[in-house]
LUMTIBA-109847 format. One record per residue: x negated, y negated, z negated of N, C-alpha, C in turn; residue number from 0; residue in one letter. Coordinates in Angstrom, 1 decimal. Each point is the difference from the previous one (the first is absolute). Example, Ala and Ser with C-alpha at 12.3 -4.5 7.8 and 13.67 -1.06 7.14 Angstrom:
<rs>
+--------+--------+--------+--------+--------+--------+--------+--------+--------+-----+------+
:     nu :     nv :     nw :    cau :    cav :    caw :     cu :     cv :     cw : pos : code :
+--------+--------+--------+--------+--------+--------+--------+--------+--------+-----+------+
:  -13.2 :    5.7 :   -7.8 :    0.9 :   -1.2 :    0.0 :   -0.9 :   -1.2 :    0.0 :   0 :    a :
:    0.4 :   -1.1 :    0.7 :   -0.9 :   -1.1 :    0.0 :    0.8 :   -1.1 :   -0.8 :   1 :    s :
+--------+--------+--------+--------+--------+--------+--------+--------+--------+-----+------+
</rs>
This chain:
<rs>
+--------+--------+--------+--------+--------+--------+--------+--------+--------+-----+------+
:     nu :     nv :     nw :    cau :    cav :    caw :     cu :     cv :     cw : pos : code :
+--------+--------+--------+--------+--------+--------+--------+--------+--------+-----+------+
:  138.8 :  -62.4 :  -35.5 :    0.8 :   -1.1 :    0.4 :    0.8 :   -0.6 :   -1.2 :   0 :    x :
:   -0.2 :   -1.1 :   -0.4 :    1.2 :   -0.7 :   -1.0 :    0.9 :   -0.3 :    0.7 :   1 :    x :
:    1.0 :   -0.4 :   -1.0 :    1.8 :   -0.5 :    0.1 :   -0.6 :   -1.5 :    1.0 :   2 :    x :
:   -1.5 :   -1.0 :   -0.3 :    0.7 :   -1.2 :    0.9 :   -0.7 :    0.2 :    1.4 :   3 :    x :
:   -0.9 :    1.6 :    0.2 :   -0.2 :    0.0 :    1.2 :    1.1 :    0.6 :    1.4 :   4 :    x :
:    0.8 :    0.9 :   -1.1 :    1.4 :    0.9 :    0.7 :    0.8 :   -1.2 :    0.2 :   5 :    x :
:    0.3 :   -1.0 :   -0.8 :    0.9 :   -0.9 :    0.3 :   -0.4 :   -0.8 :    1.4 :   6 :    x :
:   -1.3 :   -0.6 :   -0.1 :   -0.5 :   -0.9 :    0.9 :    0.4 :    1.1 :    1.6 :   7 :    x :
:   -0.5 :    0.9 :   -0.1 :    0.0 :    0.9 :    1.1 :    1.2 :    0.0 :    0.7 :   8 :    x :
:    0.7 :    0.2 :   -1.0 :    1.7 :    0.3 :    0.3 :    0.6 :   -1.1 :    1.1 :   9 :    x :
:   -0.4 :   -1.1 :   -1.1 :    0.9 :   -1.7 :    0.3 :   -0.9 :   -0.6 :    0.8 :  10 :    x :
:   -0.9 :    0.1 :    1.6 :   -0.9 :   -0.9 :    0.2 :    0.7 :   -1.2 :    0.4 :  11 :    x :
:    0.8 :    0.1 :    0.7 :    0.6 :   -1.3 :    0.3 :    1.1 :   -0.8 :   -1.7 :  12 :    x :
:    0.2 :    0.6 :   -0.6 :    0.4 :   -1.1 :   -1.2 :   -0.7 :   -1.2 :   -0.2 :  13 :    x :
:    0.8 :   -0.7 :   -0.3 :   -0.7 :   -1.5 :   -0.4 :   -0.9 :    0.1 :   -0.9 :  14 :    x :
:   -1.2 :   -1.0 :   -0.2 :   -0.5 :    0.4 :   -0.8 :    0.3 :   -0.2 :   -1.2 :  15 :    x :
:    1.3 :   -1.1 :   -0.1 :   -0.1 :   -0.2 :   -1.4 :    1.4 :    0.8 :   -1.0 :  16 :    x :
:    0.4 :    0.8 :    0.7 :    0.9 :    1.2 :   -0.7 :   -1.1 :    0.9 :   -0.2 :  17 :    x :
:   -1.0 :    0.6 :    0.8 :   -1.0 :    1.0 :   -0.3 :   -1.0 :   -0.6 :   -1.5 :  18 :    x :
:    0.1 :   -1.4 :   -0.1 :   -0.6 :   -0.4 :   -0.9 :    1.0 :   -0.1 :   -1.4 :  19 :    x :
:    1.0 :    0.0 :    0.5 :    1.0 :   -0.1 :   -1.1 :    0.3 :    1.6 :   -0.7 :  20 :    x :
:   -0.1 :    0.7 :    0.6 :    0.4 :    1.8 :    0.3 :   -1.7 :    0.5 :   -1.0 :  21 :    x :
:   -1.2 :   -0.6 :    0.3 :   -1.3 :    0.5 :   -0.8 :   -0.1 :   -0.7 :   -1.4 :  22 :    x :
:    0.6 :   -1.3 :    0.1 :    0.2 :   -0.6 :   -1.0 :    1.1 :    0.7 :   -1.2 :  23 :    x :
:    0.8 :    0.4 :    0.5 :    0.8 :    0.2 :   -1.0 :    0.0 :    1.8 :   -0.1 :  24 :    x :
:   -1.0 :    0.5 :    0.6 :   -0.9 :    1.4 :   -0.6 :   -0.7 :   -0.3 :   -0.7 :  25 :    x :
:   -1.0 :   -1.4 :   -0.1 :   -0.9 :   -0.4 :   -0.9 :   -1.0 :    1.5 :   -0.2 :  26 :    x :
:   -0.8 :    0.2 :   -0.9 :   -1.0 :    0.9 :    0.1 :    0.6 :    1.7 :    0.7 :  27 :    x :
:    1.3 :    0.2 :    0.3 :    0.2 :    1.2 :    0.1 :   -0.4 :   -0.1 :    2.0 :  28 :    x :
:    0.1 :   -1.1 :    0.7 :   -0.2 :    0.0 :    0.9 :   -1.6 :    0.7 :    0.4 :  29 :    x :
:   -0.6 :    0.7 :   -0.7 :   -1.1 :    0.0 :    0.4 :   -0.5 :    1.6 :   -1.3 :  30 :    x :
:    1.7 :    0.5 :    0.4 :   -0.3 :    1.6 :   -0.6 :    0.3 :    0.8 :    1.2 :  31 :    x :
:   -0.4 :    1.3 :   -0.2 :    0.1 :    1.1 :    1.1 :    1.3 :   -0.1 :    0.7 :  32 :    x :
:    0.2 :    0.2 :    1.4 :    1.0 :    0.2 :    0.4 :    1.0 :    0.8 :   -0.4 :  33 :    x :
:    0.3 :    1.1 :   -0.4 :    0.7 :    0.8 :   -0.4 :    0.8 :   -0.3 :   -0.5 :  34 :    x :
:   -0.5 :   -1.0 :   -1.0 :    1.5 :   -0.6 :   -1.0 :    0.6 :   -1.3 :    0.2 :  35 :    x :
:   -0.7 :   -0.1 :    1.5 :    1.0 :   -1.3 :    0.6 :    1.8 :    0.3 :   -0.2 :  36 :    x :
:    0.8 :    0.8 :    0.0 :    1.2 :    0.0 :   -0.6 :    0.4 :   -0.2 :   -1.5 :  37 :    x :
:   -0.6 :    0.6 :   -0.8 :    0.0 :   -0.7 :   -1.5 :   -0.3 :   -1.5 :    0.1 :  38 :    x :
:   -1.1 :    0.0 :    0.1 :   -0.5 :   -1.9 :   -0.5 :    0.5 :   -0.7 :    1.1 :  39 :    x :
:    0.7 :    0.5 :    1.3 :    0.9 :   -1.2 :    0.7 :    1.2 :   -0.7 :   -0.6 :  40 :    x :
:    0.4 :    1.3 :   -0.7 :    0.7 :    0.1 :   -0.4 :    0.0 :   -1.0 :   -1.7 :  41 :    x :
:   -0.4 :    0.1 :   -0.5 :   -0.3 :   -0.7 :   -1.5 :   -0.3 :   -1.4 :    0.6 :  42 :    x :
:   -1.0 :    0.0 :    1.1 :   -0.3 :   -1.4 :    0.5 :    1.4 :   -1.0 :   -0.2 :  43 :    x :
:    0.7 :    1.0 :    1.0 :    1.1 :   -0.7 :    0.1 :    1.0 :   -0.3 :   -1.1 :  44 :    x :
:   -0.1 :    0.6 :   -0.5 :    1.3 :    0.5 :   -1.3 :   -0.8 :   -1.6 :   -0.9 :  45 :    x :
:   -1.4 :   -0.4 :   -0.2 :   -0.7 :   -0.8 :   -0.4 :    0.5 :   -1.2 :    0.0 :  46 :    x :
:   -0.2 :   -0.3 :    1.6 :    0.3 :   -1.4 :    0.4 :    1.6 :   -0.2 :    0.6 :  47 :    x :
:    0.5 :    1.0 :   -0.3 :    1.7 :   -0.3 :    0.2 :    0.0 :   -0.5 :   -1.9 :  48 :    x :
:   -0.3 :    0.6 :   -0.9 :    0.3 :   -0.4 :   -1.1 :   -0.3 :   -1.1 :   -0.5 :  49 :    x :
:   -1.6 :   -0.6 :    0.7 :   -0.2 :   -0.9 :    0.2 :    1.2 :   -1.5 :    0.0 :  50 :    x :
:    0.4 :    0.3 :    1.5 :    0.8 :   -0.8 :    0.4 :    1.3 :   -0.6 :   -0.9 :  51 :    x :
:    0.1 :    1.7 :    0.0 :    1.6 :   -0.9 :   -0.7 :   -0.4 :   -0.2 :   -1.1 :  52 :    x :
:   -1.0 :    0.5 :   -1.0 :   -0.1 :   -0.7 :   -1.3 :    0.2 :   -1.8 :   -0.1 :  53 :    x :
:   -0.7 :   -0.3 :    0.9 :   -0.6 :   -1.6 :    0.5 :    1.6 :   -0.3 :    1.4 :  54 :    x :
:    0.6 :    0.3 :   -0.2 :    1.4 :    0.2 :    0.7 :   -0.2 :   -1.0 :    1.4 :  55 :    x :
:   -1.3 :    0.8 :    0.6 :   -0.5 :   -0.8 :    1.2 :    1.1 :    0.5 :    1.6 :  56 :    x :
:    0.6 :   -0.2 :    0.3 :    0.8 :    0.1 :    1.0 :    0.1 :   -0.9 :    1.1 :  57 :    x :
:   -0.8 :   -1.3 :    0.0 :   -0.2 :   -0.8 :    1.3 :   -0.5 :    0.6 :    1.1 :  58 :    x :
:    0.0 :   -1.0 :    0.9 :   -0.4 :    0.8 :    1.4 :   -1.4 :   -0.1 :   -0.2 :  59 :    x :
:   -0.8 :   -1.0 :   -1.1 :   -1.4 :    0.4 :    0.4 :   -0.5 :    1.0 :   -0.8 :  60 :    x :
:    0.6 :    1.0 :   -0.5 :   -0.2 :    1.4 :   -0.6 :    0.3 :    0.9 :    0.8 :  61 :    x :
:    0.2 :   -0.3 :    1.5 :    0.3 :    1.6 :    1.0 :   -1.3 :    0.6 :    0.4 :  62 :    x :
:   -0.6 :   -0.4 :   -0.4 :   -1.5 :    0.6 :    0.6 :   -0.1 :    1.2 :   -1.3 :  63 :    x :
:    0.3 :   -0.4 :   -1.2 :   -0.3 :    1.0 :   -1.1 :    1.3 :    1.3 :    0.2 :  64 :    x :
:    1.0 :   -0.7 :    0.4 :    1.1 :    1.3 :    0.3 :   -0.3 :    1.0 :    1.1 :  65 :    x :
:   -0.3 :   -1.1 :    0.9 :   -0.7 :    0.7 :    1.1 :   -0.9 :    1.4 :   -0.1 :  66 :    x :
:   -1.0 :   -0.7 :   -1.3 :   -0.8 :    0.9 :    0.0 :    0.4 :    0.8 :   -1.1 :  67 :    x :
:    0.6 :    0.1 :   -0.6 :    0.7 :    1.1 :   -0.9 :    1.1 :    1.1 :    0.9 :  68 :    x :
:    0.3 :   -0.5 :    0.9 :    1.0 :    0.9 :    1.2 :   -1.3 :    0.7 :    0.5 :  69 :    x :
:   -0.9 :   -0.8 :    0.6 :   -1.3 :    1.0 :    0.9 :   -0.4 :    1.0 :   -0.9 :  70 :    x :
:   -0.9 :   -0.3 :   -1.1 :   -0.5 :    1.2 :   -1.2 :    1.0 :    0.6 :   -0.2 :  71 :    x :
:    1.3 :   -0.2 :   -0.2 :    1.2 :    1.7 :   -0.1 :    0.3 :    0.6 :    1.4 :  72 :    x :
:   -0.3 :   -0.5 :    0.9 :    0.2 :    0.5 :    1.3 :   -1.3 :    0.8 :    0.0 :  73 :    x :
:   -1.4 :   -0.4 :   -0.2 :   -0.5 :    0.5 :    0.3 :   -0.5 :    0.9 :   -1.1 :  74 :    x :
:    0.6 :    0.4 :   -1.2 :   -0.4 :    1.0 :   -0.9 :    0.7 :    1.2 :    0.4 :  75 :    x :
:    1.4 :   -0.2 :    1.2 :    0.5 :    0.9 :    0.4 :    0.0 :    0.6 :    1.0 :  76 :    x :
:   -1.2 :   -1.2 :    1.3 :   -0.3 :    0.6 :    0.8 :   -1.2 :    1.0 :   -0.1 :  77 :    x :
:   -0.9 :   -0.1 :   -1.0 :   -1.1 :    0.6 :   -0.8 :    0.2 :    1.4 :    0.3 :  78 :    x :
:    1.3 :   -0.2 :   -1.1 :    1.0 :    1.1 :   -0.2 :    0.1 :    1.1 :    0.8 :  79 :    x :
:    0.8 :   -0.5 :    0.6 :    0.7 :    1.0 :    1.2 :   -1.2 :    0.4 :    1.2 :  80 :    x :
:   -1.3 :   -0.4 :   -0.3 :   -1.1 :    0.2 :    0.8 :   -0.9 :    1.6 :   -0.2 :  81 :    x :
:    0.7 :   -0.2 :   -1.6 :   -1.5 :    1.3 :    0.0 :    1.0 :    1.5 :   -0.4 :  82 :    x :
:   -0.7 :    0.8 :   -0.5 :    0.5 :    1.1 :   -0.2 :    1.5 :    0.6 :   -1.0 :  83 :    x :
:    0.3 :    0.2 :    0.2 :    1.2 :    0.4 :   -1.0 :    0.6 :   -1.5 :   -0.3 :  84 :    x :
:    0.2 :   -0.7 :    1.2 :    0.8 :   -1.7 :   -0.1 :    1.0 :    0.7 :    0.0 :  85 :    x :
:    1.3 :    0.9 :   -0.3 :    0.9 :   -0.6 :   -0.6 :    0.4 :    0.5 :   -1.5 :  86 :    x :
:   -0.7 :    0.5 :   -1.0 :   -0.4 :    0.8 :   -0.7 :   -0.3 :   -2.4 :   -0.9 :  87 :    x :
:   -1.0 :    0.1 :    0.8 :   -0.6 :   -1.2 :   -0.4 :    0.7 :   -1.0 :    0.0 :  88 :    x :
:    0.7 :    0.0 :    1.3 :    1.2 :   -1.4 :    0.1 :    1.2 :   -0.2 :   -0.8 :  89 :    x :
:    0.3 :    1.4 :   -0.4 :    1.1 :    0.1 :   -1.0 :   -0.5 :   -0.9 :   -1.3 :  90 :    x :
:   -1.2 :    0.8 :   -0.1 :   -0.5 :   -0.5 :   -1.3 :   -0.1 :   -1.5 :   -0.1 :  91 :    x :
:   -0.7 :   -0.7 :    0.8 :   -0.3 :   -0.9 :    0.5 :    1.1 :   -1.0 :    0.2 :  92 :    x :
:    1.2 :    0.1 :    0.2 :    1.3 :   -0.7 :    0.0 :    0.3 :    0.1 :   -1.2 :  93 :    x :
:    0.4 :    1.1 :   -0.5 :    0.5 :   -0.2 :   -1.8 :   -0.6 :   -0.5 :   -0.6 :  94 :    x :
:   -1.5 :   -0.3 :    0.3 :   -0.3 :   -0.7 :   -1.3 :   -0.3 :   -1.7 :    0.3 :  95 :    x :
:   -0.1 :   -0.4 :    1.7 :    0.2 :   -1.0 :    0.4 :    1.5 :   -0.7 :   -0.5 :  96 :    x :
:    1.1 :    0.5 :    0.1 :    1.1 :   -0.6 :   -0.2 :    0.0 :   -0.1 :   -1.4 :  97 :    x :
:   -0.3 :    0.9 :   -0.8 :    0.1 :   -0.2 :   -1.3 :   -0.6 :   -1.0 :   -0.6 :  98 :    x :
:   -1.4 :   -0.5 :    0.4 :   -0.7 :   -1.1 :   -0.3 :    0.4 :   -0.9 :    0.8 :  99 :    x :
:    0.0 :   -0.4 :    0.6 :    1.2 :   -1.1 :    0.9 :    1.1 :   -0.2 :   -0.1 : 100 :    x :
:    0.7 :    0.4 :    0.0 :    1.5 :    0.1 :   -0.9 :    0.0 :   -0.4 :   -1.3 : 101 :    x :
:   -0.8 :    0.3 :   -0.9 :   -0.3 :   -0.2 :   -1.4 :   -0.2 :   -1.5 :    0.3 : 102 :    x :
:   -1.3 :   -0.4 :    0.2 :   -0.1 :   -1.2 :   -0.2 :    0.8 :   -1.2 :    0.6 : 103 :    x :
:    0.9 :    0.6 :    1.1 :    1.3 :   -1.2 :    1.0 :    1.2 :   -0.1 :   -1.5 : 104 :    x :
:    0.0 :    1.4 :   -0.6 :    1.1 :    0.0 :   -0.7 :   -0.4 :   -1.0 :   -1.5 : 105 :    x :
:   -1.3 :    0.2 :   -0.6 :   -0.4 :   -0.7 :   -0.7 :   -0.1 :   -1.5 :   -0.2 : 106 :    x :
:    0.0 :   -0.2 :    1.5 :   -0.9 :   -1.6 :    0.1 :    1.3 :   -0.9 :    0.5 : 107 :    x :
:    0.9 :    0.4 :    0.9 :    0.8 :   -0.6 :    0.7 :    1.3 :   -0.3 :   -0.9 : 108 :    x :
+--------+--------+--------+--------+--------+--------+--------+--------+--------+-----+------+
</rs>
């Protein structure tokens, strides 16, 4: 199973165009093994949040991209907390999410 079949599964009822926004901004990682759906949700996101504020896009017609940068970290931690040794993983998994997220709010803003 890849990262955009677990997602699709997850989110059937999502709109489609945040689920499009969410594969898009995995770009080729969307269509790596599941397993490392919490890493590369995770960078996905850290991606197109950097994205954003480089291009200091903050209008309302950019909530679809926030949107989907909230869904990919939600869901690299719902990943997470799913399989074996989740909190072992989630720890890990939070420190290095805030670090890279935090880094680039504190950079860009």
């Amino acid at each position: 199973m890849t990262i955009r079949d677990w997602i699709t599964s997850r989110l059937p009822d999502a709109p489609r165009a945040l689920l499009e926004q969410m594969i898009a901004a995995l770009g080729r990682d969307a269509d790596a093994v599941v397993s490392r759906t919490p890493e590369l949700c995770i960078a996905a996101a850290a991606r197109a949040l950097d994205a954003l504020l480089s291009d200091n896009r903050f209008a309302r017609e950019n909530a679809r991209e926030l949107l989907a940068i909230d869904a990919l970290t939600t869901l690299a931690f719902e990943y997470a907390s799913d399989t074996s040794g989740a909190e072992e993983q989630l720890a890990s998994l939070a420190a290095h999410a805030v670090a890279t997220l935090s880094q680039l709010t504190t950079q860009r803003v």
